[in-house]
N, C-alpha and C positions, 0 to 999 in steps of 0.2 A: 181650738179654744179661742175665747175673745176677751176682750179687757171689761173685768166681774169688780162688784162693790159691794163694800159689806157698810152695810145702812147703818149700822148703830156709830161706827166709828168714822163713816166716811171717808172708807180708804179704800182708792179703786186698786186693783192687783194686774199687774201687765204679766206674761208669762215669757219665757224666755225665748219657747217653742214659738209666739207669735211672732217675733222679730225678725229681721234682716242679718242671717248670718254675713258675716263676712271672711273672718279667717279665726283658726284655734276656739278661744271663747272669746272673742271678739261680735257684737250686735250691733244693729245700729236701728233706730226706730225714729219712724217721719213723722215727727209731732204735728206737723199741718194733713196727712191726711192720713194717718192712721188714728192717733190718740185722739184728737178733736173729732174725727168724725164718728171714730167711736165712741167716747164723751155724750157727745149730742143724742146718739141713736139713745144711749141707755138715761139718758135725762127726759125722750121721749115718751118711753115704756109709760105702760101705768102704772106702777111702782115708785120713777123717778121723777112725772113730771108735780108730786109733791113738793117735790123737796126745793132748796134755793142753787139756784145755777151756779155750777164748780166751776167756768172758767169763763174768763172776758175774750174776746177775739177781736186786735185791734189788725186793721189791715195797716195800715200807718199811727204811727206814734211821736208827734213833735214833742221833744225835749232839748231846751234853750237854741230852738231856733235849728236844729237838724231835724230832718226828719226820719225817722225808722222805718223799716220794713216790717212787715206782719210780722205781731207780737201775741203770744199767747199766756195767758196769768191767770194761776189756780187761784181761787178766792173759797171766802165760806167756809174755811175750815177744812177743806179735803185736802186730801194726802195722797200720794202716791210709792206704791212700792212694787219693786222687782223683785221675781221670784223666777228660779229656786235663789234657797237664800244661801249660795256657794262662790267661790270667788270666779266673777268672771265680769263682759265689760259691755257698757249699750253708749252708744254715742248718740247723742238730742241731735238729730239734723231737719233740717225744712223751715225752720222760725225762731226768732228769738223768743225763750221763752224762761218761766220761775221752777221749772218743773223740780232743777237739780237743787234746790236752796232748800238743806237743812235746817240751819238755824232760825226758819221761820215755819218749822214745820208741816213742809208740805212734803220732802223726800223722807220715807221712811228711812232712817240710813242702817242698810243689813251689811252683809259681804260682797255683793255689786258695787263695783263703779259704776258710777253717771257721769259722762264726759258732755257738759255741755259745749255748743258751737256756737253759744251766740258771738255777733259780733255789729260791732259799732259799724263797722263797713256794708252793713245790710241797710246800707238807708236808702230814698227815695228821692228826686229832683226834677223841679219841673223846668228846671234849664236842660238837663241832662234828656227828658223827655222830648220836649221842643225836640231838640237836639238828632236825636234818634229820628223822631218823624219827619224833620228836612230832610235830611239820611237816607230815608226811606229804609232804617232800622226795626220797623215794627214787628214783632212776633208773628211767623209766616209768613215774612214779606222776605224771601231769599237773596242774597245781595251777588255780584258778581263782578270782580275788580279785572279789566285789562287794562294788562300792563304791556308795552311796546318793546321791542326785544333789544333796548338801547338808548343810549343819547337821540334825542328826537332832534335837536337842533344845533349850531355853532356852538350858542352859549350855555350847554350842558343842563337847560332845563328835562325834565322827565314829564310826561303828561300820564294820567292814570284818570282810565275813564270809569267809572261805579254803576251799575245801572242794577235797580233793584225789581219792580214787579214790570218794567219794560213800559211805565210812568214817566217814572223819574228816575235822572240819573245825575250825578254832577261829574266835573271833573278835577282831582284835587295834581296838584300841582308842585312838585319837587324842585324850590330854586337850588343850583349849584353853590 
């Protein structure tokens, strides 16, 4: 099965059978590429591509000068509900997102818990960035630390050499 809408009410239905078991009644669903991309596909359709877009997809988000990581926001009116409707549990991972927010109408709220993850800590830096790419930290680029099997000198410094795609390397340096 796949995540279905029922057009008069604008409420898409996720099924429990589609998710990521994890243990007992325990799920957990990847809002960044499961729902959204599902989402999209059924906004595609010719059925859906009448209608007004149910979700914004911010990759970053400044709010009072922090930046966020990819944010996902039901709009328009849609709703989202988990079925069956018995007690058990889905945890929101992969983005911050409104999915779990009741009181603004967009979680249907049945006998499922929604355990959202968002977190402040998902944010974005382009010092942090920089930072990485001195590093030669970039995604793909494997890193590999020697360390010397002791005191290198008198004065109890430690040397540790980094070297990541065989570029660039630094060496960080442990004073006593």
């Amino acid at each position: 099965m796949a995540i279905t809408i029922d057009w008069p009410t604008l409420t898409f239905t996720v099924q429990q059978a589609d998710l990521t078991f994890v243990q007992g009644t325990f799920y957990r669903m990847d809002t960044e590429n499961f729902y959204r991309a599902a989402i999209n596909a059924i906004m595609a359709s010719g059925e859906g591509i009448v209608f007004d877009r149910p979700i914004i997809h911010n990759t970053e988000v400044t709010v009072a000068g922090v930046t966020y990581a990819r944010f996902i926001e039901q709009i328009n009116g849609y709703k989202l509900v988990f079925l069956p409707n018995t007690q058990w549990s889905v945890e929101l991972v992969g983005s911050n997102n409104n999915l779990f927010d009741i009181e603004n109408l967009i979680l249907v709220q049945n006998q499922v818990q929604v355990i959202p993850t968002n977190s402040a800590g998902l944010i974005s830096s382009p010092k942090i960035d920089d930072l990485h790419t001195r590093l030669g930290l970039e995604l793909g680029n494997p890193i590999t630390d020697t360390k010397p099997g002791g005191i290198k000198d008198a004065d109890g410094k430690i040397d540790i050499v980094r070297t990541g795609d065989g570029e660039a390397s630094s060496t960080l340096t442990r004073q006593p």
